[in-house]
PDB file of N, CA, C and O in Angstrom, chain B, residues numbered from 101:
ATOM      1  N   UNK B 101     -55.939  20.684  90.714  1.00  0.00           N
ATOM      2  CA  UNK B 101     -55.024  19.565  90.864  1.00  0.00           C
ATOM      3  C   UNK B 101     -55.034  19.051  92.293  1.00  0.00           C
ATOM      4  O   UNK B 101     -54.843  17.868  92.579  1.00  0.00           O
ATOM      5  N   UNK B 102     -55.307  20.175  93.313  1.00  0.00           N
ATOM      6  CA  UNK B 102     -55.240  19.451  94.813  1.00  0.00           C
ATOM      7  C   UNK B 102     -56.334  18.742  95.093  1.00  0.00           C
ATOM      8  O   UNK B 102     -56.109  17.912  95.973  1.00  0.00           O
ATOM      9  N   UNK B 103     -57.973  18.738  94.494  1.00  0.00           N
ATOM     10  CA  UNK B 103     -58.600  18.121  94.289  1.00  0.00           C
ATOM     11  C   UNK B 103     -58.455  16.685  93.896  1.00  0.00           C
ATOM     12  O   UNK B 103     -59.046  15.720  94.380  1.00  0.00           O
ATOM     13  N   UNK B 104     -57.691  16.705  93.067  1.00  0.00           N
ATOM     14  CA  UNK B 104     -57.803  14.905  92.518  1.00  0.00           C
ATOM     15  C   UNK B 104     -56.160  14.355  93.663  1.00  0.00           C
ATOM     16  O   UNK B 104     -55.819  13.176  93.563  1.00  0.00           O
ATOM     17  N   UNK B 105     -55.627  14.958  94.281  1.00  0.00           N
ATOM     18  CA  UNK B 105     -54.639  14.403  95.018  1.00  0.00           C
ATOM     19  C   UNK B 105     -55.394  14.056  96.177  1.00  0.00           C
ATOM     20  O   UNK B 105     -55.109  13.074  96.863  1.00  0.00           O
ATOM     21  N   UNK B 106     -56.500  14.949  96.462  1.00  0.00           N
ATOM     22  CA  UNK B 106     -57.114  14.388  97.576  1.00  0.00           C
ATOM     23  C   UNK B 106     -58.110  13.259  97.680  1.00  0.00           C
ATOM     24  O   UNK B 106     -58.730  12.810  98.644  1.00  0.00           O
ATOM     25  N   UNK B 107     -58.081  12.943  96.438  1.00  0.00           N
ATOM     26  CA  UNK B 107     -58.838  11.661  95.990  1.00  0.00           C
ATOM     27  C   UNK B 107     -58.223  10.518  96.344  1.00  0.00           C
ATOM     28  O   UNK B 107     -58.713   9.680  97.102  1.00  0.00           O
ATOM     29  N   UNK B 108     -56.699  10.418  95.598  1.00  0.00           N
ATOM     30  CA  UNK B 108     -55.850   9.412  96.328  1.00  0.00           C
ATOM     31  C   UNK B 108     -55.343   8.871  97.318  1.00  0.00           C
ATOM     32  O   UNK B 108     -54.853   7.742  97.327  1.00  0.00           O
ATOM     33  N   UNK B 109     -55.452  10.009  98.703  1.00  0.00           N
ATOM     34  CA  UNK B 109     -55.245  10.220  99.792  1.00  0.00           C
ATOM     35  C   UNK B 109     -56.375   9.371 100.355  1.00  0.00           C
ATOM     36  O   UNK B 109     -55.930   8.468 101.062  1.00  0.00           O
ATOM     37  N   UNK B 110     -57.834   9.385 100.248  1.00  0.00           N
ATOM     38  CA  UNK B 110     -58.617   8.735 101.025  1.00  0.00           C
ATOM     39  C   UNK B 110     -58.435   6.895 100.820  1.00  0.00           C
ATOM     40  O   UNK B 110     -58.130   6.053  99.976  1.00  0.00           O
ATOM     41  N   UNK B 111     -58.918   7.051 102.422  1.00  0.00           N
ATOM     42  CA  UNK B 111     -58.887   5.441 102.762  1.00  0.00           C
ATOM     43  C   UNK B 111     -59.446   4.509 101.398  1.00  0.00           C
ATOM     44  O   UNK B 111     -60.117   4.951 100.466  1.00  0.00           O
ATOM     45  N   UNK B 112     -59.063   3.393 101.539  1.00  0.00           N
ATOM     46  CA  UNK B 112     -59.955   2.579 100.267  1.00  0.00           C
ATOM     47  C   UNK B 112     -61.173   2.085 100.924  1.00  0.00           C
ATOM     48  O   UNK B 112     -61.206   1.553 102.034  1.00  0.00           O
ATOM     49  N   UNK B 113     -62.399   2.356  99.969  1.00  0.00           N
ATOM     50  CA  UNK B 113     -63.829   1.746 100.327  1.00  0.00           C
ATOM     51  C   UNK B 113     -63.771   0.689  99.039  1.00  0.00           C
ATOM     52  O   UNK B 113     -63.290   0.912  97.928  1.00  0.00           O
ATOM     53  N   UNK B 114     -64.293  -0.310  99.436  1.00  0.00           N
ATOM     54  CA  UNK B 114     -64.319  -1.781  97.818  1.00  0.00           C
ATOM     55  C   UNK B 114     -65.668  -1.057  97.288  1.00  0.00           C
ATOM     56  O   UNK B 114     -65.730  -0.965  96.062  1.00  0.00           O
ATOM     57  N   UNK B 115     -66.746  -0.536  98.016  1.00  0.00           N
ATOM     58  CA  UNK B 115     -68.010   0.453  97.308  1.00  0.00           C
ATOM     59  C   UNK B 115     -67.926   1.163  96.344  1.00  0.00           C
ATOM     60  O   UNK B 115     -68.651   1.212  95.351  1.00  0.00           O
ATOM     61  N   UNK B 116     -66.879   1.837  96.655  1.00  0.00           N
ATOM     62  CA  UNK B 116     -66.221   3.255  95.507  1.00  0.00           C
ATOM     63  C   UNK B 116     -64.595   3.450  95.267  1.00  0.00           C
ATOM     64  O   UNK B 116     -63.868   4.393  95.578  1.00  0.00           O
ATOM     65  N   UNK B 117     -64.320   2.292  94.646  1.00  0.00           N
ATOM     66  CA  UNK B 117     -63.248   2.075  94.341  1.00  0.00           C
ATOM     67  C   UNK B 117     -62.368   3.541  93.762  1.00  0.00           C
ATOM     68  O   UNK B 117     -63.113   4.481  94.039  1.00  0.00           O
ATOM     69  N   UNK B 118     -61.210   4.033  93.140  1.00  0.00           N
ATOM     70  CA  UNK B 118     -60.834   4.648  92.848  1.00  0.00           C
ATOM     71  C   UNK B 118     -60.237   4.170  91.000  1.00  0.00           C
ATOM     72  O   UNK B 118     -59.340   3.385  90.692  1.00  0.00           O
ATOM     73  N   UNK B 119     -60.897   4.772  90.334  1.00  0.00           N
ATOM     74  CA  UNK B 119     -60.275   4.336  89.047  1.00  0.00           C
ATOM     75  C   UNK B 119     -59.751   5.345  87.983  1.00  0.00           C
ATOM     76  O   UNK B 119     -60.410   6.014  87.186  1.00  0.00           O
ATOM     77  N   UNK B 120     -58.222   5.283  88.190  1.00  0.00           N
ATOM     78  CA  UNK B 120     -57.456   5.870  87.015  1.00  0.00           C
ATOM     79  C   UNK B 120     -58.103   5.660  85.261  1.00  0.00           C
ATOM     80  O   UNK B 120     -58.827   4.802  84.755  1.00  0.00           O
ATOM     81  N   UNK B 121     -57.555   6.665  84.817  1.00  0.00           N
ATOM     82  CA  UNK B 121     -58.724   6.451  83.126  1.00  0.00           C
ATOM     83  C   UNK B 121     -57.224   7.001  82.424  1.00  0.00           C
ATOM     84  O   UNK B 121     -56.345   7.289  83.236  1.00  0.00           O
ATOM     85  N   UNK B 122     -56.938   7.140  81.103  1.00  0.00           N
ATOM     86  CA  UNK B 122     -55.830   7.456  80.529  1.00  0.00           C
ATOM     87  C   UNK B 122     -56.561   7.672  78.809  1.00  0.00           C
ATOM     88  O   UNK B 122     -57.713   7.311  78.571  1.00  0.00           O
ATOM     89  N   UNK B 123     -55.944   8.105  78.088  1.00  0.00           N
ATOM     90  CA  UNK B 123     -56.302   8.343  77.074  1.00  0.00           C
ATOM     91  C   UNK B 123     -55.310   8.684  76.184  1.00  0.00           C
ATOM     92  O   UNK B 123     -54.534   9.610  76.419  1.00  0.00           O
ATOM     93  N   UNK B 124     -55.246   7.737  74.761  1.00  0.00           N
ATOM     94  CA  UNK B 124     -54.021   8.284  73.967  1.00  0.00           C
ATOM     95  C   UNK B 124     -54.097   7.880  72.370  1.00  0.00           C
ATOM     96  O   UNK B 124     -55.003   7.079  72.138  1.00  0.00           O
ATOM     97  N   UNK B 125     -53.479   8.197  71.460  1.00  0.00           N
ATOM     98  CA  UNK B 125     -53.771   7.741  70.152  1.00  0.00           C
ATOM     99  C   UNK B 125     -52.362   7.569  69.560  1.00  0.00           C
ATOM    100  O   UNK B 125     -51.406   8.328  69.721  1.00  0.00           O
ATOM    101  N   UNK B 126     -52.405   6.502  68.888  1.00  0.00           N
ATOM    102  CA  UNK B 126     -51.255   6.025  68.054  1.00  0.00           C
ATOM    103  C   UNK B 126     -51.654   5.770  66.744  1.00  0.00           C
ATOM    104  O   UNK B 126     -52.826   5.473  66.508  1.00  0.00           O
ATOM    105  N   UNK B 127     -50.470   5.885  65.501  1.00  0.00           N
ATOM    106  CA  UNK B 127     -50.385   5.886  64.340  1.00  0.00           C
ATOM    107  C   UNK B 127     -50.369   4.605  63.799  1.00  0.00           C
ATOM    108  O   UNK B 127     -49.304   4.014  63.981  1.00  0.00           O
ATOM    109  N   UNK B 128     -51.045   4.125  63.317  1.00  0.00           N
ATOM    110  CA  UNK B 128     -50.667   2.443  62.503  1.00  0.00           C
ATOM    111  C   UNK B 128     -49.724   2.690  61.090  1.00  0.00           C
ATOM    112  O   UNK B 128     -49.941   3.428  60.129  1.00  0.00           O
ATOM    113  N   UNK B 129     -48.763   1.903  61.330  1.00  0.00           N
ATOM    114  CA  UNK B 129     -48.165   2.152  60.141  1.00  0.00           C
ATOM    115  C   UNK B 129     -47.634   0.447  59.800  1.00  0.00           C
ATOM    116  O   UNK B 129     -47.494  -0.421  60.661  1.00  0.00           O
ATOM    117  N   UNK B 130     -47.397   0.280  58.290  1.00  0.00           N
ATOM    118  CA  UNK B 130     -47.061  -0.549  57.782  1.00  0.00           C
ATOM    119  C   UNK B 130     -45.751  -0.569  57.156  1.00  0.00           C
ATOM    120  O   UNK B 130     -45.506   0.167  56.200  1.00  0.00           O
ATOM    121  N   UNK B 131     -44.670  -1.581  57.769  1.00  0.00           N
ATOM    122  CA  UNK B 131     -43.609  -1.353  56.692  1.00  0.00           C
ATOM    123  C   UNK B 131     -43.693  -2.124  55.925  1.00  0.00           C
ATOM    124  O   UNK B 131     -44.355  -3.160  55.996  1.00  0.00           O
ATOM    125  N   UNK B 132     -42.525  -1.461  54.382  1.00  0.00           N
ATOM    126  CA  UNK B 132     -42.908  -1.896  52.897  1.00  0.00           C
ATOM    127  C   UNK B 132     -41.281  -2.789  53.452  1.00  0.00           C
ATOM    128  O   UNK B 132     -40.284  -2.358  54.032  1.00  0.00           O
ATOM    129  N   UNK B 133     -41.609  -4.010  52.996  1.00  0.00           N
ATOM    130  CA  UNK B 133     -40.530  -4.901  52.918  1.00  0.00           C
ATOM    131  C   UNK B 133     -40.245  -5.434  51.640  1.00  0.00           C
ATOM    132  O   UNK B 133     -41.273  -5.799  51.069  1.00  0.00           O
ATOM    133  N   UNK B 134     -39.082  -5.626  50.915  1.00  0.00           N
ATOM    134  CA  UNK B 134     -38.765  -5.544  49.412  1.00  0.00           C
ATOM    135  C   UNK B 134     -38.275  -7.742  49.480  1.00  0.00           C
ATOM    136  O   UNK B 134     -37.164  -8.183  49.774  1.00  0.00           O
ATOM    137  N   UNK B 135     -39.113  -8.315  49.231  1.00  0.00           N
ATOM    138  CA  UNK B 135     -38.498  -9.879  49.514  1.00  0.00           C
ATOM    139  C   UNK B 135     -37.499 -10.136  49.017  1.00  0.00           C
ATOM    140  O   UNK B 135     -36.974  -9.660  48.010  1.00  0.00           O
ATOM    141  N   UNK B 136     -36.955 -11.419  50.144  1.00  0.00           N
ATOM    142  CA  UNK B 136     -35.619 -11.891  49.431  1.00  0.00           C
ATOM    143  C   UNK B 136     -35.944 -12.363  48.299  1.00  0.00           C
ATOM    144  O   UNK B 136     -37.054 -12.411  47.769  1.00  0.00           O
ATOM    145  N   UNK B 137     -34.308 -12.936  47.706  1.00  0.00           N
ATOM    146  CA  UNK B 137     -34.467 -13.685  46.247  1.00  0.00           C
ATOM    147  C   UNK B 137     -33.345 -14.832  46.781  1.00  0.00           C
ATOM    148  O   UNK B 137     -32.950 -14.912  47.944  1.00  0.00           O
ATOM    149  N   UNK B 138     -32.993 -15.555  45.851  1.00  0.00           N
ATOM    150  CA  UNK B 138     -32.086 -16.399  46.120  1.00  0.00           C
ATOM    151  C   UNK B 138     -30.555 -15.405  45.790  1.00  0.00           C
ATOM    152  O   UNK B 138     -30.048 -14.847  44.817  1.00  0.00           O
ATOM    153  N   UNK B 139     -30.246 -15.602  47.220  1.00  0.00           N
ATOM    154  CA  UNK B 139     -28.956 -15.086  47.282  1.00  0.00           C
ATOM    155  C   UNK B 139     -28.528 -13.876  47.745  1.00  0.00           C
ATOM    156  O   UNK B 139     -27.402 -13.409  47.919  1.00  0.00           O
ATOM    157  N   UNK B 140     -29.738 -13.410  47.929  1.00  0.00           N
ATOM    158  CA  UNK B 140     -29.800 -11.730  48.799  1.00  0.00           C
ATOM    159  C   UNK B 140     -30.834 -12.096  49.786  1.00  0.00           C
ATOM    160  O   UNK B 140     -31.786 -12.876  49.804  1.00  0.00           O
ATOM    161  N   UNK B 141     -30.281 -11.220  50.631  1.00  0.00           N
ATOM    162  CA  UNK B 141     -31.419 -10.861  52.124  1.00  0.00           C
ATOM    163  C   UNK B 141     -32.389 -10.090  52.216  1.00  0.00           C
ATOM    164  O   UNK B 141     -32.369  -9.098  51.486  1.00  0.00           O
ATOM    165  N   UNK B 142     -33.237 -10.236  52.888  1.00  0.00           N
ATOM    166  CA  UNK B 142     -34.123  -9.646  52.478  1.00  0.00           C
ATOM    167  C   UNK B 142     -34.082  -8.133  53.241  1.00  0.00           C
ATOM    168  O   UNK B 142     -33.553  -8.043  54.349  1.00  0.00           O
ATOM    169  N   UNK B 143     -34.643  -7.015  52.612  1.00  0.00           N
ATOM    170  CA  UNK B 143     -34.223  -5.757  52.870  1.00  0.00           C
ATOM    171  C   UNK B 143     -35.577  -5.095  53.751  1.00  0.00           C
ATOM    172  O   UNK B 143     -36.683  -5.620  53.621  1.00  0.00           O
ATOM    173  N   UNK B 144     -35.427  -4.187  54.437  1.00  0.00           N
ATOM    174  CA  UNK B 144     -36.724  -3.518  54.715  1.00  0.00           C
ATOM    175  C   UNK B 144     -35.959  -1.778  54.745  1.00  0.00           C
ATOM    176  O   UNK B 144     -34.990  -1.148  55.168  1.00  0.00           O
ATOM    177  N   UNK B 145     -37.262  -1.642  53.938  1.00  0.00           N
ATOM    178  CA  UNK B 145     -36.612  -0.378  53.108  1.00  0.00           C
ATOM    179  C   UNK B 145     -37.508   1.178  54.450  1.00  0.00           C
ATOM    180  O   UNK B 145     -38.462   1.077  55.221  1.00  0.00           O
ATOM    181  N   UNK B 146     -36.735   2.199  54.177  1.00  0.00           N
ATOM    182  CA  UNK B 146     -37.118   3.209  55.462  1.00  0.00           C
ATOM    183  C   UNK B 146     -38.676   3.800  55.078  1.00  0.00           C
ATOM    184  O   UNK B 146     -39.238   4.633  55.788  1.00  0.00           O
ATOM    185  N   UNK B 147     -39.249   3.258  53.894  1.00  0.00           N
ATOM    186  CA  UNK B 147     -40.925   3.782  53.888  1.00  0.00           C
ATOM    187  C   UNK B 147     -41.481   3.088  54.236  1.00  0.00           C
ATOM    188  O   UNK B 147     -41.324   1.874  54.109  1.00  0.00           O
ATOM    189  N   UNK B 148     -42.732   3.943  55.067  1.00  0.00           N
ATOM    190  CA  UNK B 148     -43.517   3.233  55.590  1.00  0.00           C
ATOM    191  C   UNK B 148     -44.871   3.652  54.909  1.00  0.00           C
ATOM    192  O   UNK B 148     -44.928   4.766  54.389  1.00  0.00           O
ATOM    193  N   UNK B 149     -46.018   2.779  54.881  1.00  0.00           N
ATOM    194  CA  UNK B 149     -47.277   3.266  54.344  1.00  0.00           C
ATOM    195  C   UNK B 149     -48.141   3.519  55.504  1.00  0.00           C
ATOM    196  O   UNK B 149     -48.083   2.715  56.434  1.00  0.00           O
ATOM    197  N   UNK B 150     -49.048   4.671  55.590  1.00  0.00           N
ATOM    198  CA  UNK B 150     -49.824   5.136  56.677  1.00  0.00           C
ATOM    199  C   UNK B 150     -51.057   4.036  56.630  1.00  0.00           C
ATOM    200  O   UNK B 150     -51.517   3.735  55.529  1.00  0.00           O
ATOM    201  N   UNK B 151     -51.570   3.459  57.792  1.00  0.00           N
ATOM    202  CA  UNK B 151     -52.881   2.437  57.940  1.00  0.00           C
ATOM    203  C   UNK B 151     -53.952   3.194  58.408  1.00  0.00           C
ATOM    204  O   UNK B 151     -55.055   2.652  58.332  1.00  0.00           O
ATOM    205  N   UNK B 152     -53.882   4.530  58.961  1.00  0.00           N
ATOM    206  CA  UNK B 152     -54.687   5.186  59.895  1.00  0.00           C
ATOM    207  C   UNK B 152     -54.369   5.038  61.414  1.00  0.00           C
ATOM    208  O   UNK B 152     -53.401   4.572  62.014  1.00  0.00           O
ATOM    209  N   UNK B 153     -55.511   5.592  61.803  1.00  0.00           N
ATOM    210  CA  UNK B 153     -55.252   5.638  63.804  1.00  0.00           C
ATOM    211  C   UNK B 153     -55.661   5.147  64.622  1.00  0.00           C
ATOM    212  O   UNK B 153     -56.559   4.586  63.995  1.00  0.00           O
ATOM    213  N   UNK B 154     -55.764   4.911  65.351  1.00  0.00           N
ATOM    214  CA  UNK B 154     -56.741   3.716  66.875  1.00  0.00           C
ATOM    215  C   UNK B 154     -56.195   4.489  67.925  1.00  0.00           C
ATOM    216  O   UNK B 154     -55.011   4.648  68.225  1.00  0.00           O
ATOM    217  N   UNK B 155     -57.735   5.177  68.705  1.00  0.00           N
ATOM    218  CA  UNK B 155     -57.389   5.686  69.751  1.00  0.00           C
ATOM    219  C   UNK B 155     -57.518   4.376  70.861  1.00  0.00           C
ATOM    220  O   UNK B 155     -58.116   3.318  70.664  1.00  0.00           O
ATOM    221  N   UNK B 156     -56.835   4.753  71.973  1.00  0.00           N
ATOM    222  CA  UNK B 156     -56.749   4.187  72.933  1.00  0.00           C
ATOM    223  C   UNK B 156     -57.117   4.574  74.267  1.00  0.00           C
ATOM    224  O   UNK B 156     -56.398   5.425  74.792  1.00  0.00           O
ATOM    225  N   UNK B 157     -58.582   3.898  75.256  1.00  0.00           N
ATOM    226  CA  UNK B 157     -58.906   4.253  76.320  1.00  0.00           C
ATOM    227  C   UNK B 157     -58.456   3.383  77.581  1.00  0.00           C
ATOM    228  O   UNK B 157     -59.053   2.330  77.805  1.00  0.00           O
ATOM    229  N   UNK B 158     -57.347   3.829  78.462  1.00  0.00           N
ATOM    230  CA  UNK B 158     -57.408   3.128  79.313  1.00  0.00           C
ATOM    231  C   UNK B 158     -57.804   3.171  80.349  1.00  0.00           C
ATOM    232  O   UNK B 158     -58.181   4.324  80.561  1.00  0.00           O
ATOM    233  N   UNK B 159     -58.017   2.291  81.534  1.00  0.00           N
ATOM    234  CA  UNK B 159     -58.890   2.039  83.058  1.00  0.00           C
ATOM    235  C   UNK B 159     -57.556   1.431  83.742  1.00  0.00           C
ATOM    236  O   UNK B 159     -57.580   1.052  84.913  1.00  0.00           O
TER     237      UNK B 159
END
């Protein structure tokens, strides 16, 4: 860990920039919404249907 603190510590060169990376994954989900009708509102009910996953790389 004192390694990569000492990364941040050095002066900035525009040559060798310093670039943070991150990495994470989230759930896609879909909610089931039940439509209005005439005279009721429309409801959104607490199930959800699973879509799958999309990881996420960030810079």
């Amino acid at each position: 860990m004192e390694d990569v603190l000492e990364v941040y510590q050095t002066p900035y060169n525009p040559l060798r920039p310093v670039v943070c990376i991150d990495e994470t994954n989230k759930q896609l989900i879909k909610e089931e919404r039940i439509p209005c009708e005439p005279g009721n509102p429309e409801k959104v009910d607490s199930v959800y249907i699973r879509n799958g996953v999309a990881n996420e790389h960030i810079f």
